[in-house]
N, C-alpha and C positions, 0 to 999 in steps of 0.2 A: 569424841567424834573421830571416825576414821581420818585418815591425812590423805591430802586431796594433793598434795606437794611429795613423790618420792622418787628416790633414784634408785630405779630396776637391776643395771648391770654394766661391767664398762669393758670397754675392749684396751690391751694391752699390748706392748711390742716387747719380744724379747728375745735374746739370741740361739735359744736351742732349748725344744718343745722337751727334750727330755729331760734337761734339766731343770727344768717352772715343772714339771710335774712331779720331780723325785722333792719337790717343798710342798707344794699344794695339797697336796695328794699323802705324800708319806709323813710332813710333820705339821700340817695344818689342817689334814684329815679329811678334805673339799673329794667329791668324788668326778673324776675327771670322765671325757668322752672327747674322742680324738672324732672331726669330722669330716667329712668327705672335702673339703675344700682344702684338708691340710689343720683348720688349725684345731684347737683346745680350749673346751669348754670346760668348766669347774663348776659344781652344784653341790647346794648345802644337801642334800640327800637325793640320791640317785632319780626320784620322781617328781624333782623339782624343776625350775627354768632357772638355766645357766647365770649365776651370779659374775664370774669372767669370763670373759676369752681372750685369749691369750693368740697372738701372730708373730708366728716367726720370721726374723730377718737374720741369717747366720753372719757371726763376726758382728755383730752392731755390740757397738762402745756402751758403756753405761751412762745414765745422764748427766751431763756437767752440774754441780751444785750452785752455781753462780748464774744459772739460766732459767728462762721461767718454763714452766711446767709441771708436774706432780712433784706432789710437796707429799701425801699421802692419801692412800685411799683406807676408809675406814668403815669393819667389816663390824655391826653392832650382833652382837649376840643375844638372844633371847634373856641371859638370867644372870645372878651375879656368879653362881654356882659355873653356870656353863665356863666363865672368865675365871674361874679357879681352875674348874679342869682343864682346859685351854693353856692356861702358864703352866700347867704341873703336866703337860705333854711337851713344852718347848722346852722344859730344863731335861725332861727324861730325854730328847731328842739332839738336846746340849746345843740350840741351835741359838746364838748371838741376839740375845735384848737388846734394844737403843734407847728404851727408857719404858719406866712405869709410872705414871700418872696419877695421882685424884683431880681432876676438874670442878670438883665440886656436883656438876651435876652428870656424869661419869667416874668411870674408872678405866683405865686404859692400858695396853700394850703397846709399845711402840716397837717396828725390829721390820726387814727391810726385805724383799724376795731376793734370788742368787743375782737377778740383772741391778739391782740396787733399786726397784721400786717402793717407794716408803709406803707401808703399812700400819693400820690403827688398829687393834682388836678391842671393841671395847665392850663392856655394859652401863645403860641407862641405869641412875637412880630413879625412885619412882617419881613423879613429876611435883608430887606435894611436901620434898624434900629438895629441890635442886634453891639453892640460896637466894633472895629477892633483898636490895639495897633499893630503898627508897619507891619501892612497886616496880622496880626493872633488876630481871635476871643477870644474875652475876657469876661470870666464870672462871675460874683460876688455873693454876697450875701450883699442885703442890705433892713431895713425894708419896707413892701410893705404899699407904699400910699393907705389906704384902702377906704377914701372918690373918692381920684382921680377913683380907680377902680369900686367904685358904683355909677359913675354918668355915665358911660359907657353903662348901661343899667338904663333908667332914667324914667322907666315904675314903677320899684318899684315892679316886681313881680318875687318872689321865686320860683326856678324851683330845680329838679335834674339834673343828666347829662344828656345832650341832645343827638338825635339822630344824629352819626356821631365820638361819642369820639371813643378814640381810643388808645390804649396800647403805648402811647408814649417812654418812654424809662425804663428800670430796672435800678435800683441801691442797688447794693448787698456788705453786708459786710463779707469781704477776711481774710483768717493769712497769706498770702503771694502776695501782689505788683505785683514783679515780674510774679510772675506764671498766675497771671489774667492778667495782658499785654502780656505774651504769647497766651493764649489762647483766647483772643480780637481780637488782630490782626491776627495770626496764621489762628485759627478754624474758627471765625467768618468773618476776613479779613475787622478788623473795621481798623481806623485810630485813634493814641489820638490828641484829640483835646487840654487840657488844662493839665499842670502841677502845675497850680498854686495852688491848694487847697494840704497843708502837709499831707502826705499820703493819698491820692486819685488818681485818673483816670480815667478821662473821652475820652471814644472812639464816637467816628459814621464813619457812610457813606456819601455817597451821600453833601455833605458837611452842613451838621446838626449839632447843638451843641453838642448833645451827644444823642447815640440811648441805653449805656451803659456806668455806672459806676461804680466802684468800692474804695471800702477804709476798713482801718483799725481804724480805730480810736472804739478805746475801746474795743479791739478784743484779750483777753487775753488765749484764749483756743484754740488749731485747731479744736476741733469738739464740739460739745455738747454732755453731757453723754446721751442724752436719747432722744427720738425724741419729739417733742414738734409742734406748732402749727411755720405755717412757706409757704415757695413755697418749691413746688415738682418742677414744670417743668416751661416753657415757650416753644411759639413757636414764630419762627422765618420762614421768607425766607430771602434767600442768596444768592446775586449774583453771578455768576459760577458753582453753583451747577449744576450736572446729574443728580441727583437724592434726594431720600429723606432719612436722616440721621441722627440718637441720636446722640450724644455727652455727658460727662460729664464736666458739667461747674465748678466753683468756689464755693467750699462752698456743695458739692455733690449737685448742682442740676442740672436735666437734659432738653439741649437745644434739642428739635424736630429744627431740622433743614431742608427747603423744598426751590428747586431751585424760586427765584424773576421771 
């Protein structure tokens, strides 16, 4: 079945539009369009609708790690192949990994834009492969076979993201658990999928690993004193929606919510 639950596109703050675009654009391959209000849009292929956009605030600080807010935004790619070419463009690009992943039911990139916003690159395993413990989906973290993943695409040729990615799931860092599994299930009317990671939460729809996550870990402050470089918004549709709707999410930011 189509997914009735997805996230469209989110809006970003960051300190100098030329610099988010000499990453987006020159080693993540996104093809940008500057717009009449100033800011910067990124699209998986020139005839698509804007996956980021990017606002500029010059001199804004990068985000304190100990506050809540974006934890990472995670860009899923169409194929495992596209995730081979994709890492074998960030080493030609020699541009800083934070880590490579198996989840079991992905495979991942982790690595960060120039303002320090965390980033997922990843790809889905097919859905009749992601691991089931006891009839409930099971996720892990374990290091990602990175030969096994580049022989997947065994052309040997470095790409950015291709035409088709797509704002796979948010994972945002919370001062309250609780209060974000409210407004998961509540607002959004996700379901959690996994309790296994210590203070974390992962929700979806549609029976997906997770379309949204949430954690604490190393989240010592409920706000940050000062605004800094970060996500403003995301957009979403919703299943059961009448109509189209803000919300204030976790972490002050705000979900555009529009009915699936």
């Amino acid at each position: 079945m189509p997914p009735t639950f997805r996230f469209l596109s989110a809006r970003l703050r960051v300190a100098s539009l030329d610099r988010a675009e000499a990453f987006y654009s020159g080693v993540l391959g996104l093809h940008p369009l500057r717009t009449a209000s100033g800011e910067l849009t990124l699209h998986p292929s020139p005839d698509a609708p804007a996956l980021l956009t990017l606002r500029e605030i010059p001199g804004l600080p990068p985000a304190p790690e100990d506050a809540p807010g974006l934890f990472h935004l995670a860009l899923l790619v169409p194929t495992r192949a596209d995730l081979a070419r994709v890492l074998r463009r960030l080493a030609e690009q020699r541009h800083p990994i934070q880590g490579l992943s198996d989840h079991g039911v992905s495979e991942a990139i982790y690595l960060a834009d120039p303002d320090g916003n965390g980033l997922e690159l990843y790809a889905d395993r097919p859905r009749a492969e992601w691991p089931q413990r006891a009839g409930q989906l099971v996720m892990f973290t374990r290091p990602l076979d990175v030969p096994l993943l580049l022989s997947s695409a065994p052309d040997d040729r470095p790409a950015g993201l291709p035409p088709g990615t797509t704002l796979g799931h948010v994972h945002l860092r919370v001062a309250d658990l609780a209060a974000a599994e409210r407004f998961a299930t509540i607002d959004l009317g996700l379901t959690v999928t996994t309790r296994a990671y210590p203070g974390a939460l992962f929700y979806a729809a549609d029976g997906y690993h997770h379309h949204l996550a949430t954690n604490t870990w190393g989240v010592r402050s409920p706000a940050p004193a000062a605004l800094h470089a970060g996500l403003d918004s995301v957009q979403a549709t919703v299943p059961g929606l009448t109509a189209a709707r803000t919300v204030e999410g976790p972490a002050n930011i705000s979900f555009e919510l529009a009915p699936a």
